[in-house]
C-alpha positions as CSV (number, residue, x, y, z in Angstrom):
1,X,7.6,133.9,118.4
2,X,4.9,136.5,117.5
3,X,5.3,138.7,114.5
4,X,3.6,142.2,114.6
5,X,3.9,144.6,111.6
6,X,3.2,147.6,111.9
7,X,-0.4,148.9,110.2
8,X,1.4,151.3,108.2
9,X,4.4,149.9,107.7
10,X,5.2,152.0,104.6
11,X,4.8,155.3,106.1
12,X,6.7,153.4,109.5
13,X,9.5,151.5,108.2
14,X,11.5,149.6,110.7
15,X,8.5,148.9,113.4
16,X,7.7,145.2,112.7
17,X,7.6,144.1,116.6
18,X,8.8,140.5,117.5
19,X,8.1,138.6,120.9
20,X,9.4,135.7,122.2
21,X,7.2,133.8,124.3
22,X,8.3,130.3,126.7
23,X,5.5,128.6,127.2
24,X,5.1,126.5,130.1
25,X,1.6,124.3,129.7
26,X,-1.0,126.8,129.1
27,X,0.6,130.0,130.4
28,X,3.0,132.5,128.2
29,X,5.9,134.0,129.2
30,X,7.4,137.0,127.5
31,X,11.4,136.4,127.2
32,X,12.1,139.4,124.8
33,X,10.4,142.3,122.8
34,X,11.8,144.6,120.4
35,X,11.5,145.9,116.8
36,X,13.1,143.9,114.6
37,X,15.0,145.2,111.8
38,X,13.0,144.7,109.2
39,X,11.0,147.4,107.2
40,X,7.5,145.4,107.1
41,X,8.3,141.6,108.4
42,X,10.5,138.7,107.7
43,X,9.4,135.9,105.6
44,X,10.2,133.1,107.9
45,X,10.9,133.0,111.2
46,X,13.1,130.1,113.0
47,X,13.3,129.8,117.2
48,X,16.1,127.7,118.6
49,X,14.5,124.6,121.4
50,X,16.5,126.4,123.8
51,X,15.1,129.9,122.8
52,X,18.5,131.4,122.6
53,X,18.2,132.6,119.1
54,X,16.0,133.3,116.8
55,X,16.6,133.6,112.9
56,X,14.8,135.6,110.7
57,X,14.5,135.5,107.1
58,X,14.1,137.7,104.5
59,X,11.3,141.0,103.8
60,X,8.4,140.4,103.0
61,X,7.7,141.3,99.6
62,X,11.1,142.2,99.2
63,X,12.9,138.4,99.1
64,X,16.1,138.8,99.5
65,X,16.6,141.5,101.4
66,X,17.8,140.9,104.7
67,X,18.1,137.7,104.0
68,X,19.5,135.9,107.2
69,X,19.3,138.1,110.7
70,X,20.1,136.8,113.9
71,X,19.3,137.3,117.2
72,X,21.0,136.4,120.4
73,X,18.7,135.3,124.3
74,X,17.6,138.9,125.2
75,X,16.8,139.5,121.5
76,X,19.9,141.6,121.0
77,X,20.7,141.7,117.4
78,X,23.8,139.4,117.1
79,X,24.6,139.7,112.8
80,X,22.3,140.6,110.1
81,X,23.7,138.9,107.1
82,X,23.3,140.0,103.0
83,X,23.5,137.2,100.0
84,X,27.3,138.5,99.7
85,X,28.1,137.7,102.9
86,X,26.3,133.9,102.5
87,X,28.7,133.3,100.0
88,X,25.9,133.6,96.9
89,X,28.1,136.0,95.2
90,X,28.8,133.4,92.8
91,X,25.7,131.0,92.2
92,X,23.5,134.0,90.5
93,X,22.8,131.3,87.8
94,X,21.0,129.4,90.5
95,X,18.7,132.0,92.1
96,X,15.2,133.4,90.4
97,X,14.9,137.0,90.3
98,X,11.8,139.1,89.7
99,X,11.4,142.8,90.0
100,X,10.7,142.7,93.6
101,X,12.4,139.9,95.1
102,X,15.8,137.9,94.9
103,X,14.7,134.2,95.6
104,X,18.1,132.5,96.6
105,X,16.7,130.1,99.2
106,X,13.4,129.6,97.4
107,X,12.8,125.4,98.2
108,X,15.2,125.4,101.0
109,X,15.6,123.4,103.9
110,X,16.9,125.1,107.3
111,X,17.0,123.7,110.6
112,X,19.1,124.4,113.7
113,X,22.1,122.0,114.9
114,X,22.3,119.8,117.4
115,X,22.5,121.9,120.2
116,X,20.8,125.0,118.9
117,X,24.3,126.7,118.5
118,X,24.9,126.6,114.5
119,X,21.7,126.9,111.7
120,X,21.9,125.1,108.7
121,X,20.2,126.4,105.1
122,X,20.5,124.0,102.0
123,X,19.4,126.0,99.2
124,X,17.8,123.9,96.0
125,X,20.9,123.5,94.3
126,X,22.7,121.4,97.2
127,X,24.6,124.6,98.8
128,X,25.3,123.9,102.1
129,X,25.3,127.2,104.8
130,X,26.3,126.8,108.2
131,X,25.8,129.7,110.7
132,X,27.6,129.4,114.1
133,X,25.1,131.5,116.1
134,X,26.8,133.0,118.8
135,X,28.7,135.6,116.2
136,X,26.3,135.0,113.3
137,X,29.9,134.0,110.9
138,X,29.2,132.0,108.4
139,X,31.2,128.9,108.4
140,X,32.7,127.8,105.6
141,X,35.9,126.2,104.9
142,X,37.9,129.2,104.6
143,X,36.2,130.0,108.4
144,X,37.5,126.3,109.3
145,X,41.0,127.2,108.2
146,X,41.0,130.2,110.0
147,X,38.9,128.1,113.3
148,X,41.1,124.7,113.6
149,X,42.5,123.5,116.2
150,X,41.1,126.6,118.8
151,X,37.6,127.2,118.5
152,X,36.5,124.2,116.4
153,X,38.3,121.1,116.5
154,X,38.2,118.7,113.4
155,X,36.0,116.2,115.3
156,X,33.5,118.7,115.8
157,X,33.5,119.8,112.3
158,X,32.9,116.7,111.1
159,X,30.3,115.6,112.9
160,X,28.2,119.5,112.2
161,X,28.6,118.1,108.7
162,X,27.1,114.9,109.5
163,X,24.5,116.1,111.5
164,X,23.5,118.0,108.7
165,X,23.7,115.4,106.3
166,X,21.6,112.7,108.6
167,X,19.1,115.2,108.9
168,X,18.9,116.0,104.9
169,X,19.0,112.4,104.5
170,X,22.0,111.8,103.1
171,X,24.6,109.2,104.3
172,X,27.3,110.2,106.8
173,X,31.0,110.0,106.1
174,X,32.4,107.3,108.0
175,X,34.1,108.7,111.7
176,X,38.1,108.2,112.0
């Protein structure tokens, strides 16, 4: 994925110009261009394996603002996401502020599932954020409630939370 602000980004908000490229060897292919929704350009960028979707996060110089954006295989933009709707309401006592920026996954670790369907954030204070890519929703347990039994059996569930805690290395829960 290739990044391009724009030179004057302050007097040209909103044409920070992402690519994704396949590569194959040596050669580049271009699978999608567009601007990306950010003002200037995110903080950190994250490309699935199967370069279905790309997450984006945060404005640079402006942490905390568009904090989580996804994008879908043709780059379509699929859910941009705001610390509200990550659930972060609540842990203010856990996230640095400074004039500019709101630092809420400052010493994070994020990674992409198993199959490059769901993204995983776990912020410093052991939070645990799920994203099912397709729709960009985060999954939570209320979002399990709602999800049982027709779009995400328990099975399934279980073993997303596992994943993630393998790859943190922490110790699964045991498998009925």
């Amino acid at each position: 994925m290739r990044i391009e602000p724009h030179n004057n980004w302050p007097d040209k908000p909103g044409h920070c110009r992402g690519i994704l490229y396949r590569l194959n060897g040596e050669k580049r292919n271009e699978i999608w261009s567009r601007f990306l929704v950010n003002n200037h350009a995110p903080v950190s960028v994250f490309v699935a394996n199967t370069g279905n979707y790309v997450v984006t996060m945060d404005e640079w110089h402006s942490v905390g603002e568009l904090p989580v954006v996804v994008y879908g295989k043709r780059g379509e933009l699929v859910r941009v996401h705001s610390t509200d709707s990550l659930g972060l309401k609540d842990d203010i006592e856990h996230i640095k502020q400074t004039v500019s920026s709101y630092w809420w996954n400052e010493d994070s670790t994020s990674f992409f599932g198993p199959e490059g369907e769901t993204f995983f954030i776990r912020l410093h204070w052991g939070k645990l954020l799920m994203l099912e890519l397709r729709d960009g929703d985060l999954m939570d347990d209320e979002w399990y409630e709602i999800a049982k039994g027709w779009a995400m059996p328990e099975k399934k569930w279980k073993a997303l939370h596992d994943y993630a805690k393998q790859k943190l290395g922490a110790k699964p829960t045991a498998q009925p």
